[in-house]
KEKE-3310 file (N, C-alpha, C; in steps of 0.2 Angstrom, whole numbers, plus 5000, padded with zeros to 4 digits):
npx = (4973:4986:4989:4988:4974:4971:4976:4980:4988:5005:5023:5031:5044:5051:5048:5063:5063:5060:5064:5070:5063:5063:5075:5084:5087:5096:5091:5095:5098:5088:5081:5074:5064:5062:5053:5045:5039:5049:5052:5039:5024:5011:5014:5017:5016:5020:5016:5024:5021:5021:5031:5042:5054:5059:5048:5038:5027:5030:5039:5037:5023:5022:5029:5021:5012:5018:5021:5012:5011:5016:5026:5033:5036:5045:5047:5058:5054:5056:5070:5077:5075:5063:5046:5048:5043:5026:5023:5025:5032:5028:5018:5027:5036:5028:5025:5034:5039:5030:5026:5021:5028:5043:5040:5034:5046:5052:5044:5042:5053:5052:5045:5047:5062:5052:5047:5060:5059:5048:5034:5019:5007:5001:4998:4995:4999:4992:4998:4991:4999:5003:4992:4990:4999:4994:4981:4986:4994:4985:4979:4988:4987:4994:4990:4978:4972:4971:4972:4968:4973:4968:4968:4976:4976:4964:4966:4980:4981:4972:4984:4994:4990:4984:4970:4957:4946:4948:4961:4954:4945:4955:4960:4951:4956:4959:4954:4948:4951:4946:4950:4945:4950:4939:4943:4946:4946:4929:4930:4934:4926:4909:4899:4904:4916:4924:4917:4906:4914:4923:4912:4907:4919:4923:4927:4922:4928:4926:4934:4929:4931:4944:4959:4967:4980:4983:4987:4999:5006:4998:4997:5000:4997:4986:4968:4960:4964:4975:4964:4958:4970:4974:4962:4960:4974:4968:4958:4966:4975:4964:4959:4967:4972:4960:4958:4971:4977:4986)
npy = (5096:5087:5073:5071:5075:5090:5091:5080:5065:5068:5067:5054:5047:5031:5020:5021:5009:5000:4983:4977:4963:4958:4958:4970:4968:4970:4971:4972:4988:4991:4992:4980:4977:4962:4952:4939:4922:4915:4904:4903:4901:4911:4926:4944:4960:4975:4992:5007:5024:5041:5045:5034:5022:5020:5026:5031:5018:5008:4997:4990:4986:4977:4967:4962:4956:4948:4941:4932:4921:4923:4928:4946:4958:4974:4985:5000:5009:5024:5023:5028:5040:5052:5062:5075:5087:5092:5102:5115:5107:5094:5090:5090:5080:5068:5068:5064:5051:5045:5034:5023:5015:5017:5010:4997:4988:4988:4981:4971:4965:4962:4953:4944:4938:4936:4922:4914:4911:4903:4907:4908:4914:4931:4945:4962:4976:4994:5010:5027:5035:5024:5016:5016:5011:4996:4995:4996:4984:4974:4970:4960:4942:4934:4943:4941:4947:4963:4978:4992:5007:5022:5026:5035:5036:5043:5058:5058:5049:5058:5070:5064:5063:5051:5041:5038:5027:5020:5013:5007:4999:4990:4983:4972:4958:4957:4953:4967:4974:4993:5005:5017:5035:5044:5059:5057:5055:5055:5046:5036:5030:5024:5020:5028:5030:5018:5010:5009:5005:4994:4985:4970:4966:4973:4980:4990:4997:5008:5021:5033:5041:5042:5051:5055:5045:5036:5024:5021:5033:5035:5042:5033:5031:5038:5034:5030:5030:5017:5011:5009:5006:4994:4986:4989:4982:4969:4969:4966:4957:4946:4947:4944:4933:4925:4925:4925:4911:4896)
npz = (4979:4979:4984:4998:5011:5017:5032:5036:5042:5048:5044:5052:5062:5062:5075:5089:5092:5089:5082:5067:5060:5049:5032:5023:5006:4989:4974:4955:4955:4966:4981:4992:5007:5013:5023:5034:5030:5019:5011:5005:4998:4997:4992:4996:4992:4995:4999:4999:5008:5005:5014:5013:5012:5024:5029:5046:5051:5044:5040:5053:5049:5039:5045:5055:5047:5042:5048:5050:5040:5028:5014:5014:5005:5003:4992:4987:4980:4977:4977:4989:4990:4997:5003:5013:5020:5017:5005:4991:4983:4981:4972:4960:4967:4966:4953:4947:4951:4950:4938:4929:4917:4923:4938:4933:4929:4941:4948:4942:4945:4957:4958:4950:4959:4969:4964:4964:4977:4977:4978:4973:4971:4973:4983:4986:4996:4998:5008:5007:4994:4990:4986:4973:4965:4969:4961:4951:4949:4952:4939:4936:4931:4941:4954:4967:4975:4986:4994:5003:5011:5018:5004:4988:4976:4969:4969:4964:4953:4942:4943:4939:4925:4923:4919:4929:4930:4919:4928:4937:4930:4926:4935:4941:4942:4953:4969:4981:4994:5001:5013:5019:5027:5036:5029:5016:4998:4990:4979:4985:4992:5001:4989:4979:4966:4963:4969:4961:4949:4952:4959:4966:4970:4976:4995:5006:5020:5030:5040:5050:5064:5058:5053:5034:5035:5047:5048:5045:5053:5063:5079:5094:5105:5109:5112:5101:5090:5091:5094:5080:5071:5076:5074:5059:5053:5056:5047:5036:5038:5038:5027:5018:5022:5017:5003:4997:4992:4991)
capx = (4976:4992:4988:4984:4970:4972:4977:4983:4995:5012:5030:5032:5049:5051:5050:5071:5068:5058:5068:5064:5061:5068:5082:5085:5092:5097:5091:5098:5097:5082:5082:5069:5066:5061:5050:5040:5036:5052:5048:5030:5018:5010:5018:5012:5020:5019:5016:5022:5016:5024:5037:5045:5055:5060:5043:5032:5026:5028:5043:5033:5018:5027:5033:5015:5010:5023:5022:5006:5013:5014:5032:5029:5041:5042:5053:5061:5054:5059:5079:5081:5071:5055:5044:5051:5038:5021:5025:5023:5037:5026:5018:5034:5040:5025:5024:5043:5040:5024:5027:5021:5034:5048:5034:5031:5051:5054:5039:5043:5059:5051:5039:5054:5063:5046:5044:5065:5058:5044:5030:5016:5000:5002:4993:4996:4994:4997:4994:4992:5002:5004:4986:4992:5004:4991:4980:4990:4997:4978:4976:4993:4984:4995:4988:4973:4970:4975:4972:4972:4972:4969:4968:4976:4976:4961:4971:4987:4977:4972:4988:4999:4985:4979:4961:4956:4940:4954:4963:4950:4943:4962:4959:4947:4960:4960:4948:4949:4949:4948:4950:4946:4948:4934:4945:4949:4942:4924:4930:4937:4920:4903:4896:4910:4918:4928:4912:4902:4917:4923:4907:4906:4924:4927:4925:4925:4927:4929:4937:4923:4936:4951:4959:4971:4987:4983:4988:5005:5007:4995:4999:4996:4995:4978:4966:4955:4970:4976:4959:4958:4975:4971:4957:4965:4977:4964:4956:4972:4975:4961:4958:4974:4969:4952:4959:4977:4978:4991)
capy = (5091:5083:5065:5070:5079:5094:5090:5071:5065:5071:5063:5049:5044:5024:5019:5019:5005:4993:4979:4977:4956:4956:4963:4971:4965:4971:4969:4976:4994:4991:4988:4979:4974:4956:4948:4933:4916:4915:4898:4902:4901:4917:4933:4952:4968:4981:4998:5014:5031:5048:5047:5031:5013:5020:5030:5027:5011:5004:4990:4984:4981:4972:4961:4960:4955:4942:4936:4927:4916:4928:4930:4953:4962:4979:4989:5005:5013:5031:5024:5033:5048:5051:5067:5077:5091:5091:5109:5112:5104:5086:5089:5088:5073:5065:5068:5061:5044:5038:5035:5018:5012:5014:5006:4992:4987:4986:4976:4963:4962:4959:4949:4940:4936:4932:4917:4911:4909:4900:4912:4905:4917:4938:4951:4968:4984:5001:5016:5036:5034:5015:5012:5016:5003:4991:4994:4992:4975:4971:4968:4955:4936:4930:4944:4940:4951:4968:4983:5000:5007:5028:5026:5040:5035:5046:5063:5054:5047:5066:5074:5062:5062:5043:5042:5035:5024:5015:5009:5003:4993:4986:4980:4965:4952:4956:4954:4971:4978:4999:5007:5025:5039:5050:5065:5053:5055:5053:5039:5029:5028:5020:5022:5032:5027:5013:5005:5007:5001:4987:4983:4966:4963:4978:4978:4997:4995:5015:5024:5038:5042:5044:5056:5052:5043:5035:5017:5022:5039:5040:5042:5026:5033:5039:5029:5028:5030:5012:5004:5007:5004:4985:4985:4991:4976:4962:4966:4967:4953:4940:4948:4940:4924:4924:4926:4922:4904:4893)
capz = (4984:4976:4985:5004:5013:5022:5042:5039:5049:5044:5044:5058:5061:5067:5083:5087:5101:5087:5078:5061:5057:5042:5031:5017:5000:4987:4967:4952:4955:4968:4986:4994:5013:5014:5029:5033:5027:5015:5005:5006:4991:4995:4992:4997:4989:5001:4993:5006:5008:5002:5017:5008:5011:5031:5037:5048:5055:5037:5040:5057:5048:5037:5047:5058:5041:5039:5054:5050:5036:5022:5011:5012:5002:5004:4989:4989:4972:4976:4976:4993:4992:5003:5004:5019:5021:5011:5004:4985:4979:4984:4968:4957:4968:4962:4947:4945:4954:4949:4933:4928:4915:4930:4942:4932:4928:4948:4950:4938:4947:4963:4957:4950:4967:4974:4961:4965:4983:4978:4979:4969:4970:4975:4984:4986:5001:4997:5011:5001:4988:4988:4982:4964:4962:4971:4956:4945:4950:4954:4935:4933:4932:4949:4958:4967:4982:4986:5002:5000:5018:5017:4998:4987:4970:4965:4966:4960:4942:4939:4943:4933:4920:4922:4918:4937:4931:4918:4930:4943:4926:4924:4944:4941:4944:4962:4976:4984:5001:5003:5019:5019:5033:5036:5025:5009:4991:4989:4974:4988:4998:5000:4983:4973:4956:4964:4971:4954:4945:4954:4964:4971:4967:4982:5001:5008:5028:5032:5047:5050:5069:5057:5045:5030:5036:5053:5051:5049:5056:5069:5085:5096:5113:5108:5111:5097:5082:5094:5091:5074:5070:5077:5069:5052:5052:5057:5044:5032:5040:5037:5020:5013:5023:5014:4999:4995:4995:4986)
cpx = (4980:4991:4986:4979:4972:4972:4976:4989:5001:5018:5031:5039:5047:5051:5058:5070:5065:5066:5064:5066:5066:5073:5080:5090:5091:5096:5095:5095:5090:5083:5074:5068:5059:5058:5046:5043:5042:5053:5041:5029:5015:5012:5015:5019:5016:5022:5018:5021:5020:5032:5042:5047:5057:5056:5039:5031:5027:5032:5039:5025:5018:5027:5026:5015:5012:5024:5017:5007:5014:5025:5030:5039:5040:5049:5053:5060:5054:5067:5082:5079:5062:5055:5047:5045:5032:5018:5023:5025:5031:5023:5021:5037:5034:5022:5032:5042:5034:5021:5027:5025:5040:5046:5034:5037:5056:5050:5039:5049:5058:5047:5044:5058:5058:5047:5052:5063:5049:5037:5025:5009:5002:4996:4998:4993:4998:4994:4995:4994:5003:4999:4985:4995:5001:4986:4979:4992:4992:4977:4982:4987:4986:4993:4980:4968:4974:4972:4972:4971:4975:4972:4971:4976:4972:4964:4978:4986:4978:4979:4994:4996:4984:4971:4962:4952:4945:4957:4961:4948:4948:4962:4956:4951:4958:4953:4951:4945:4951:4947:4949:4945:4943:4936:4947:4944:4938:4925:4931:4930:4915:4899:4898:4911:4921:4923:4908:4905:4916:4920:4907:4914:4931:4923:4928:4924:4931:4928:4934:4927:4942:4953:4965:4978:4988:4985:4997:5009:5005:4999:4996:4995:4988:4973:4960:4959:4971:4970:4960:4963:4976:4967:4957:4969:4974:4961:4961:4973:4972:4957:4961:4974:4965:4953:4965:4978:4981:4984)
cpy = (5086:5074:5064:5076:5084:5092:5084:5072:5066:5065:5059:5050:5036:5026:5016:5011:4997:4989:4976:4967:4953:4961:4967:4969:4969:4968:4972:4983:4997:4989:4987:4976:4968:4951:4943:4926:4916:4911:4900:4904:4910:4923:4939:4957:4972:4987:5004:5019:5037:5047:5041:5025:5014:5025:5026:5019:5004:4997:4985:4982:4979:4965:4959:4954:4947:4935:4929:4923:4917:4929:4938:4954:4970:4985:4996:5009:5019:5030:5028:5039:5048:5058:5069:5081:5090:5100:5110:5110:5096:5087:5087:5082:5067:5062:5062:5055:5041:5037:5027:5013:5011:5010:4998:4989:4982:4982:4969:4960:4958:4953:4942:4934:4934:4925:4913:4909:4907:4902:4909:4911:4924:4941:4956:4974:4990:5008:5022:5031:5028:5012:5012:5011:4997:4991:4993:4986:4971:4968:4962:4949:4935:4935:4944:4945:4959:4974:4990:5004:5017:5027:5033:5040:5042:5052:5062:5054:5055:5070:5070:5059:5054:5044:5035:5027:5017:5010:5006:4996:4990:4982:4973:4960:4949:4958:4960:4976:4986:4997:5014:5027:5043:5057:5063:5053:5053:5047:5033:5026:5026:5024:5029:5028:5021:5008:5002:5005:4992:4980:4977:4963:4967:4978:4986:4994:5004:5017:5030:5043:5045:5048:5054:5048:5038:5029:5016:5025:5041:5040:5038:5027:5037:5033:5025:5027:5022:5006:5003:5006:4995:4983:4985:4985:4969:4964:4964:4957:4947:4943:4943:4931:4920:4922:4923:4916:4901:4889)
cpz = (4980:4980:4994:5010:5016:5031:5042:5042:5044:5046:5052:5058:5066:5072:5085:5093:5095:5082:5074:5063:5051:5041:5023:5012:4996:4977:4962:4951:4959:4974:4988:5001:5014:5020:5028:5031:5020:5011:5005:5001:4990:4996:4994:4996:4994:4996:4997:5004:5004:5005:5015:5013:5020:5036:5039:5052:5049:5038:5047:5054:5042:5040:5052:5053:5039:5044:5054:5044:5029:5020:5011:5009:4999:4997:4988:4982:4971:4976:4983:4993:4995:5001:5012:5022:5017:5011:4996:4981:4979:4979:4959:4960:4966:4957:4943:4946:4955:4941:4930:4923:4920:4936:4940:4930:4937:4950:4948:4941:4956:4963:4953:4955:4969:4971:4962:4973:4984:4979:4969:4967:4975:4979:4983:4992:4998:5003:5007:4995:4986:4984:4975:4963:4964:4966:4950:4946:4951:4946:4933:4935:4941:4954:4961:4971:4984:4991:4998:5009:5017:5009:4995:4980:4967:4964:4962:4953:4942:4939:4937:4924:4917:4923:4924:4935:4926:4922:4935:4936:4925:4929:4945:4942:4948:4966:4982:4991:5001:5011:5020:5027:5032:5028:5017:5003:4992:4984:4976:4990:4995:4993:4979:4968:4958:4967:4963:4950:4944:4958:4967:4972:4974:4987:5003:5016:5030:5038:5048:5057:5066:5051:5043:5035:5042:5054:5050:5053:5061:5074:5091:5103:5115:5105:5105:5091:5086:5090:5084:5069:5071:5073:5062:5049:5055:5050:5037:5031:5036:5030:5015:5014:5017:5007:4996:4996:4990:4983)
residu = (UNK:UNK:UNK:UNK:UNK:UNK:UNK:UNK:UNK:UNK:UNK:UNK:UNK:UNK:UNK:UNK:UNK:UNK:UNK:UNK:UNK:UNK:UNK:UNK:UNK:UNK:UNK:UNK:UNK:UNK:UNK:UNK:UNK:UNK:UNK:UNK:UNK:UNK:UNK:UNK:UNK:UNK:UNK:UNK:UNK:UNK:UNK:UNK:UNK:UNK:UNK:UNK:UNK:UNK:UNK:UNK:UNK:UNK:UNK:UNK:UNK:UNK:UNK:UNK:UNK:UNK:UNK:UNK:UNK:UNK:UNK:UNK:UNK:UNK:UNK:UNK:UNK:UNK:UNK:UNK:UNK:UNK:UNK:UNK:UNK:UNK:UNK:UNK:UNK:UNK:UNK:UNK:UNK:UNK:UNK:UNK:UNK:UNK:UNK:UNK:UNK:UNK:UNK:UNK:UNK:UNK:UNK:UNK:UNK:UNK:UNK:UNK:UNK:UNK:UNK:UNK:UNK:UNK:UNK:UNK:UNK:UNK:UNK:UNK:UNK:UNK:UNK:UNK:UNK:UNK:UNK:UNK:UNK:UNK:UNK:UNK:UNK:UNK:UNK:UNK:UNK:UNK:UNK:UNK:UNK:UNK:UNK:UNK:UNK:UNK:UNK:UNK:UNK:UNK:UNK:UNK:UNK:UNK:UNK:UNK:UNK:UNK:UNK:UNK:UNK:UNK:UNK:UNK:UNK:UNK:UNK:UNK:UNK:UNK:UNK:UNK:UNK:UNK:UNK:UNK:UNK:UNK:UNK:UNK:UNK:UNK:UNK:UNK:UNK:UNK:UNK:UNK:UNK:UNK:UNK:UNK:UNK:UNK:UNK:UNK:UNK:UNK:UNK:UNK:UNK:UNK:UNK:UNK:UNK:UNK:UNK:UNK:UNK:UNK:UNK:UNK:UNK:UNK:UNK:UNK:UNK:UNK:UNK:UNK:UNK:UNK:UNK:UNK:UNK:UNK:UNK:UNK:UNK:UNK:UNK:UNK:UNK:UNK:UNK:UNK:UNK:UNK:UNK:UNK:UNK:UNK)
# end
């Protein structure tokens, strides 16, 4: 499993009738889409999935996100490439683009920009694939708080030979929220390596209803992907309340 279960939700496109909130801008050699609270102290790095800076529900919950008083910044650290199919190529796009020296370069730029708009104290969400770079950022001092929503990191470390238990011990900065679906790595869940690591330091709330991918993939005309899709961002939500405070 290169980073998602068998029979997760696959490639969304937007919805073409939503309007995004914010905009995007541009860094050196980094685009990034910019919502929210724009002088506001606390910041949130938005980490997206496999399908990248325009799948999925990822700019509207963004901008949920932003709406409750939160500066969210969402960057584009595949430059314009997304996974299309999850074929076996998805282990080569992987391999290419999570690559923590190029990771950590775009971060500091973002993290950058945050602090010219005032942004005084960080968090961090990452859905699949995003929950690596929410680890990683979870050990900077200004990050405090961090999400991982259908967590995928643990296949991720193994494949691009990061020792997994490492970077959860790098993570103590951050006050962190999982979210596993029912089909998600046993390291994410209740009493796996990321409980025994991080222990009181992590708050598991799992989706036993849902499988990998659902909070920006599922399909919201089903009634039970709806509930916990709400449910999903309440607690996203009043996490970063809790927590993020200038």
């Amino acid at each position: 499993m290169a980073c998602c279960p068998p029979g997760s939700w696959g490639e969304l496109k937007p919805d073409a009738d939503y309007e995004n909130k914010g905009a995007v801008e541009k860094l050196d050699g980094l685009d990034i889409y910019v919502t929210g609270k724009m002088e506001g102290g606390r910041c949130v790095i938005w980490n997206y999935d496999i399908f990248g800076f325009d799948g999925g529900r990822t700019r509207q919950l963004c901008d949920i996100l932003g709406q409750q008083g939160f500066m969210v910044i969402l960057p584009d650290y595949y430059k314009g490439e997304a996974v299309v199919t999850k074929d076996d190529t998805l282990g080569d796009f992987l391999k290419k683009h999570t690559k923590w020296d190029n990771l950590e370069k775009d971060a500091d730029q973002v993290i950058s920009f945050a602090k010219t708009k005032k942004a005084k104290v960080f968090g961090s969400v990452g859905t699949c694939w995003g929950t690596y770079p929410v680890l990683k950022l979870s050990a900077y001092q200004e990050f405090v708080a961090g999400v991982g929503m259908h967590p995928s990191h643990s296949p991720i470390s193994g494949l691009v030979g990061d020792d997994e238990r490492k970077l959860l011990e790098g993570a103590k900065s951050a006050q962190i929220l999982f979210m596993p679906a029912s089909d998600d790595h046993e390291n994410v869940r209740a009493g796996g390596l990321a409980e025994q690591v991080l222990g009181d330091k992590l708050k598991i709330v799992s989706f036993e209803d849902m499988k990998h991918g659902w909070t920006t993939k599922g399909v919201l005309t089903e009634e039970n992907v709806k509930r916990d899709v709400d449910k999903a961002v309440d607690l996203l939500v009043n996490h970063f309340k809790e927590h993020l405070k200038e």
